[in-house]
C-alpha positions in Angstrom: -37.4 103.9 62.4 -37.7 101.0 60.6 -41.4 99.0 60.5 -39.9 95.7 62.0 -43.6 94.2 62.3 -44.6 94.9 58.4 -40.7 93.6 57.7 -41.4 90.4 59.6 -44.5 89.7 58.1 -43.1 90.2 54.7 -40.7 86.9 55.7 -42.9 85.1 57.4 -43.0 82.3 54.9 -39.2 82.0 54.6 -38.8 81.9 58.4 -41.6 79.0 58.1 -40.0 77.2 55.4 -36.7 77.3 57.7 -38.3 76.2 60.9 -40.1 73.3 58.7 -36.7 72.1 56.8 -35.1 72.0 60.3 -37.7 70.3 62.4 -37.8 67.3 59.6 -33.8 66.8 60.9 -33.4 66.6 64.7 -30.4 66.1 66.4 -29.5 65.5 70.0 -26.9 67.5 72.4 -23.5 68.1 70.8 -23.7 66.3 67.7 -25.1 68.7 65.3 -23.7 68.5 61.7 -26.7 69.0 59.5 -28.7 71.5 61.6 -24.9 73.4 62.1 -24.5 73.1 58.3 -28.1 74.3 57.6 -28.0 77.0 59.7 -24.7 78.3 58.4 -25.5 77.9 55.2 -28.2 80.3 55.3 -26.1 83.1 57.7 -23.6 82.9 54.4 -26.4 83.2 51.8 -27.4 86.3 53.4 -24.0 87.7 53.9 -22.2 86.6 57.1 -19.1 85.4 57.5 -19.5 82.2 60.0 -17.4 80.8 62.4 -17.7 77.3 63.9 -17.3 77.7 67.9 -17.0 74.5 70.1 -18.5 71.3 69.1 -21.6 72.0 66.3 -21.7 75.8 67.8 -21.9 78.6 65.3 -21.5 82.4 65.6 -21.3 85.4 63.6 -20.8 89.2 63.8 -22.9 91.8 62.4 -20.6 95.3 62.3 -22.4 98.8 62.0 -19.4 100.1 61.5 -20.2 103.0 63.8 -18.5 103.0 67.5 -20.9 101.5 69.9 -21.6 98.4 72.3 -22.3 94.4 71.4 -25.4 92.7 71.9 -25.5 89.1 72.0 -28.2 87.4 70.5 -29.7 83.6 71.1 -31.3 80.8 69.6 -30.6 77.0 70.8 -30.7 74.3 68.3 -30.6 71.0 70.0 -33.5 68.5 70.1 -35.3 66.1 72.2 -34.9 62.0 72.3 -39.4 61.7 71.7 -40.6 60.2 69.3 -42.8 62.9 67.4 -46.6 61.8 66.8 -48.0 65.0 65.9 -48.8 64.3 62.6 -47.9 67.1 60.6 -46.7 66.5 57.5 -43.5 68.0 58.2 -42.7 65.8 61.0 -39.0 64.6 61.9 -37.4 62.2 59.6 -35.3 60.8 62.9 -36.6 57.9 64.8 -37.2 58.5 68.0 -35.7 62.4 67.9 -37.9 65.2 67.7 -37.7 68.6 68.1 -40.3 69.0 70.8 -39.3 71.5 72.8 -39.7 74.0 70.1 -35.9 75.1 69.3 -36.3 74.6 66.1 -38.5 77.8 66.0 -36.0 79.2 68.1 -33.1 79.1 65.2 -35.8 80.5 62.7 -36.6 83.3 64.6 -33.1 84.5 64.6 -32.3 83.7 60.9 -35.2 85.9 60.5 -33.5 88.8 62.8 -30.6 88.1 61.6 -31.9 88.5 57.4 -34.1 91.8 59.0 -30.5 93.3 60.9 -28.4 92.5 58.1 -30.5 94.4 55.5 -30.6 97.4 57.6 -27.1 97.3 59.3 -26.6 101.1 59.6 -29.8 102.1 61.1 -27.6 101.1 64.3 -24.4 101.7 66.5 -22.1 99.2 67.5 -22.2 95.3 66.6 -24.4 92.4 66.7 -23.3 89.1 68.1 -25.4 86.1 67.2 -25.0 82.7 69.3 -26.5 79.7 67.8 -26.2 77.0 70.5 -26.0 73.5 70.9 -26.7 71.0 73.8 -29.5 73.2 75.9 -31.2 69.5 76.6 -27.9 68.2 78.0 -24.1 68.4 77.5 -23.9 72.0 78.8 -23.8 73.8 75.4 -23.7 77.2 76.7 -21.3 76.5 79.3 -19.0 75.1 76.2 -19.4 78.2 74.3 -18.7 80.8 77.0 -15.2 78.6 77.3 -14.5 78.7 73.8 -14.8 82.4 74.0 -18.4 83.4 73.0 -18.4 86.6 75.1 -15.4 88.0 73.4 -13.7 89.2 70.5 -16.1 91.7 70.4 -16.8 91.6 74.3 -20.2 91.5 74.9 -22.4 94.1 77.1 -25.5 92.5 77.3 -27.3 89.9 75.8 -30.9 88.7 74.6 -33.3 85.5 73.8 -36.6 83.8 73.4 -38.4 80.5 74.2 -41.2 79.6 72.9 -44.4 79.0 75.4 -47.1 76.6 74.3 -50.6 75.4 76.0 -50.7 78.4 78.2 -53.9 79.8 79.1 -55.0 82.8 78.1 -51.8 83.7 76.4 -52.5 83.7 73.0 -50.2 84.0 70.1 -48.1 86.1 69.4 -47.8 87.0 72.9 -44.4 88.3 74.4 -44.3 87.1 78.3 -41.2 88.9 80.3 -40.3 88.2 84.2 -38.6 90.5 86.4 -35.9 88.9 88.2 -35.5 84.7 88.4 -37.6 83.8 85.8 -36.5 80.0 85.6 -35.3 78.1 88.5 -31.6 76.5 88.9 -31.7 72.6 88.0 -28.8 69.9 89.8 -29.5 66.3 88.7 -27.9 64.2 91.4 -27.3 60.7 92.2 -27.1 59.0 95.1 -24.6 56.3 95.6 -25.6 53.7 98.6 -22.7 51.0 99.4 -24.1 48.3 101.7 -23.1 44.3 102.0 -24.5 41.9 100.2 -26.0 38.5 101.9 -28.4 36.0 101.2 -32.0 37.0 102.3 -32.5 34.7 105.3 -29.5 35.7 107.2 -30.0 40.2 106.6 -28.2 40.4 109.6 -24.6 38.9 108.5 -25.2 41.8 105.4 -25.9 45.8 105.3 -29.2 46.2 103.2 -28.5 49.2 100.6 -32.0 49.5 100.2 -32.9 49.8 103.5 -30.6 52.8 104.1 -32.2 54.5 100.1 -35.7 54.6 102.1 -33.9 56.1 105.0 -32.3 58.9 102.9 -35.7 59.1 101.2 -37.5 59.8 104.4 -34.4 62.2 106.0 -34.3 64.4 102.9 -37.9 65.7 102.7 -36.6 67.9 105.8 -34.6 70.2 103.8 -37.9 71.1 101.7 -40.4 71.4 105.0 -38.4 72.7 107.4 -35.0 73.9 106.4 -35.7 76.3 103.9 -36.3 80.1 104.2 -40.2 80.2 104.6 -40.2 82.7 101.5 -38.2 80.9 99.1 -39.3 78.3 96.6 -37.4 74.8 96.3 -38.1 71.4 94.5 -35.9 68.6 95.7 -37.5 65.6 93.8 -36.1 61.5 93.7 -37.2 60.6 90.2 -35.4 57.0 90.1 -34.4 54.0 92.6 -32.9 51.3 91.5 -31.0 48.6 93.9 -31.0 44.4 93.5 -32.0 41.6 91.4 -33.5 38.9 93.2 -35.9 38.4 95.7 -34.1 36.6 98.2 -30.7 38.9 98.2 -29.3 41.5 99.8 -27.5 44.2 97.1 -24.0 45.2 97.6 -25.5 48.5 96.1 -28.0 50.5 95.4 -28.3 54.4 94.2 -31.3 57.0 93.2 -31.7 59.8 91.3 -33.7 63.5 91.6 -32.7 67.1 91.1 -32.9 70.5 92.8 -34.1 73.7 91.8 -34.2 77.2 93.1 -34.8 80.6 91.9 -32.0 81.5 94.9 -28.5 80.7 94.9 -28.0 80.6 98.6 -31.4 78.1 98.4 -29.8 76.4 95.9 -26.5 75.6 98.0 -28.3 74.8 101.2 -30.3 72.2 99.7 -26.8 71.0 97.7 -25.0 70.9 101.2 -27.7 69.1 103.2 -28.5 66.5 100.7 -24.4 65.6 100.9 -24.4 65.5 104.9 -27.9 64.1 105.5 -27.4 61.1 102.9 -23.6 60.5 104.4 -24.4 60.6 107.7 -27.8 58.4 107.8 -25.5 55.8 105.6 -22.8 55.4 108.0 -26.1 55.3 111.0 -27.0 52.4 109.3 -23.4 50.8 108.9 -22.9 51.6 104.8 -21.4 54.2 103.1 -23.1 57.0 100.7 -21.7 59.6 98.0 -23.7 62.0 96.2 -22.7 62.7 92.5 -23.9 65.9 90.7 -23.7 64.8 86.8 -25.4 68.5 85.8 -25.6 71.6 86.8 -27.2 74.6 86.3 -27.7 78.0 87.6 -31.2 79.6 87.6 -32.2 82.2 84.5 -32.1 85.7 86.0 -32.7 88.4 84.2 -31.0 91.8 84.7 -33.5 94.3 86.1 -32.2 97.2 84.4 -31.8 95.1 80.8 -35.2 93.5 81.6 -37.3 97.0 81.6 -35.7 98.8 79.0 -35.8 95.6 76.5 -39.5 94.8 77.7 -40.5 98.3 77.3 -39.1 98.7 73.5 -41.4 95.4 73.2 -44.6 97.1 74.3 -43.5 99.8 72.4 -43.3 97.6 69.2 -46.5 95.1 70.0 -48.5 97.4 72.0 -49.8 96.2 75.7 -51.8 93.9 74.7 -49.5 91.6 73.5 -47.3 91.7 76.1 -47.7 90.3 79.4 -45.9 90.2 83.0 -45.3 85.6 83.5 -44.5 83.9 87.0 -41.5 82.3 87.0 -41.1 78.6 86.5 -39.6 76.2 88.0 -38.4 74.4 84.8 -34.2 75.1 83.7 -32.5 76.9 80.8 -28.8 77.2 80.1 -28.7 80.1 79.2 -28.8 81.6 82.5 -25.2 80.4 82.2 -24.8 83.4 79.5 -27.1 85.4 81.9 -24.4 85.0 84.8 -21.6 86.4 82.4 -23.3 89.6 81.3 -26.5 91.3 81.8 -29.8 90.1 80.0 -33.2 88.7 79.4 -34.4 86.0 78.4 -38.5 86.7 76.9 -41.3 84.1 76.1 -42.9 84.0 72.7 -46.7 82.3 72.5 -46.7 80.0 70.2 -50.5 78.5 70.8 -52.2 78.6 73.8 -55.2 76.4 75.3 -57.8 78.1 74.1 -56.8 78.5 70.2 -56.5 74.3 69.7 -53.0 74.1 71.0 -53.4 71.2 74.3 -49.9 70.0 74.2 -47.4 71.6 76.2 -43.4 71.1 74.7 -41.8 68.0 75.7 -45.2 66.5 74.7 -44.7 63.7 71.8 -47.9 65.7 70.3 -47.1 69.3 70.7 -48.1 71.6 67.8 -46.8 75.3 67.6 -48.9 77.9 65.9 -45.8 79.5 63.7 -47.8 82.6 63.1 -45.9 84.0 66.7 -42.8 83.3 65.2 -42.5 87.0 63.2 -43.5 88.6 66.4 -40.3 87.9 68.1 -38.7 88.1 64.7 -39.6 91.9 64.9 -38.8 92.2 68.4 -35.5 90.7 68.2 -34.4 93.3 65.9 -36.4 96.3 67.2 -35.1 95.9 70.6 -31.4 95.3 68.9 -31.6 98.7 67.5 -33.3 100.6 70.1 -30.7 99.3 72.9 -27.6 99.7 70.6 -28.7 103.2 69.7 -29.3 104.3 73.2 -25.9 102.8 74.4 -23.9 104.2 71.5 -20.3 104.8 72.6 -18.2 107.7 71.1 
């Protein structure tokens, strides 16, 4: 078998030199053309033949040549609208964009499994699919590509990632974290539509105050949270924005407010959906206006397969040993590609990329945060170990 750790290592500074040429160019959702470009550019140098998939998405195909299965691989490549003020010396060139939550290492890491698989393409059976996504922050780029026909032509049987994990503590680099089950929880970002009547302020009565039935809804909500819910299961039904009026002394014709859901439980998930709808409807036409609730994103929660999960976390342990490896609660943050996850068996791993107590305090999303790239050839080597050892062991005749 091949040493995927010592080959790793020995690319380390190319994988660096990628993840530093794309985190000077961040780009936002959809609208990807240099960091497509890049990123294809470099699949060609090393011998792929690319194809463009959806709006800035790229794929490619990596054919044993033996009979076997298809294993989808992952990276996102989207970035955040934060302005970076990290200081490295690398830093984005793109006011106001940066690539904060960390996919930029993401797309190195699989140009570095994808250089490692390519060189030694018939120590395995079957093929190797590799999914370079765009719009994980918004604009539902994995949703996009599984339309456009990601999971076909070869069909794929199961499928793998990583995201990084920074300001943990007591996880330190290098550091593979795997969760059994829901690891990330759904996400629906909802607005809420309140129609009232506007009137001057000293006469509310000839008007229906919009406002007045938003703190109404506010209030009635909390319910599904406290007392609706299974006892057991975990839910986060947060209002994040209200916004209604303009002057003191008038009554709105509208008014609206803004939050999201998440679950680790579909059945959870669609409760909270449901009551949200009837409880805001109903407590608007109480108070003589009219409410709608728009959903403008939705995702599902990351789940990964049981039976995927063990046998790709226990090649890990094999490759890193224990002690770099770790069982992780789930969080309640989102990921898209649970959307992939849905579709076909998976798992979906965290790399360690600085924690607390080595000097990395910023957590992604963080205008600051720092990753240590020294993780980065860990799930470089794990990403093509684990390729090898499933295709192998699902080989087809």
């Amino acid at each position: 078998m091949v040493d995927f750790i010592k080959e790793a290592e020995t690319i380390q500074q190319q994988v660096v030199l990628w993840r530093r040429d794309l985190h000077q160019c961040p780009e936002l959702l959809l609208d990807l053309p240099k960091t497509s470009a890049y990123v294809e550019r470099e699949l060609q140098k090393m011998g792929y033949e690319t194809e463009r998939i959806c709006q800035s998405g790229l794929t490619t195909v990596l054919d044993s040549g033996k009979p076997g299965k298809t294993l989808l691989l992952r990276a996102d490549m989207d970035a955040l609208p934060i302005q970076e003020e990290s200081g490295l010396p690398y830093a984005s060139r793109t006011p106001g964009v940066s690539h904060a939550c960390g996919h930029d290492t993401h797309m190195a890491i699989l140009l570095g499994a994808a250089r490692l698989l390519h060189e030694h393409r018939h120590e395995f059976c079957g093929k190797i699919k590799f999914m370079f996504q765009p719009g994980e922050e918004g604009g539902g780029g994995a949703r996009l590509m599984i339309q456009s026909g990601i999971l076909e032509n070869p069909k794929v049987d199961a499928c793998m990632g990583f995201h990084q994990v920074v300001a943990r503590d007591h996880l330190p680099t290098g550091t593979v974290g795997y969760t059994k089950g829901a690891m990330m929880a759904s996400a629906d970002i909802f607005q809420i539509r309140v129609y009232g009547k506007s009137a001057h302020g000293a006469s509310p009565e000839s008007g229906v105050n919009p406002i007045q039935i938003l703190t109404q809804i506010y209030s009635a909500i909390q319910v599904i949270e406290c007392a609706e819910k299974p006892r057991s299961a975990q839910l986060a039904l947060t209002i994040g924005q209200i916004n209604a009026g303009k002057a003191g002394n008038v009554i709105p014709e509208t008014g609206y407010m803004c939050g999201s859901i998440r679950a680790y439980e579909e059945s959870v998930r669609e409760l909270a959906k449901q009551r949200l709808a009837e409880i805001s409807t109903q407590t608007a036409e109480m108070f003589g206006g009219r409410a709608e609730v728009i959903f403008t994103s939705e995702l599902p929660a990351t789940v990964n397969d049981d039976t995927v999960g063990e046998e790709m976390f226990g090649y890990v342990k094999e490759l890193l040993g224990k002690e770099q490896t770790k069982i992780l609660p789930p969080i309640m943050g989102s990921e898209d590609f649970g959307e992939v996850l849905k579709e076909v068996p998976g798992v979906f791993f965290r790399i360690s990329l600085g924690d607390k107590q080595e000097g990395y305090p910023y957590i992604s999303h963080n205008a600051k945060v720092i990753f240590n790239e020294d993780g980065m050839k860990n799930a470089v080597a794990a990403f093509a170990y684990c390729a090898v050892k499933w295709l192998n062991a699902h080989q087809t005749m």
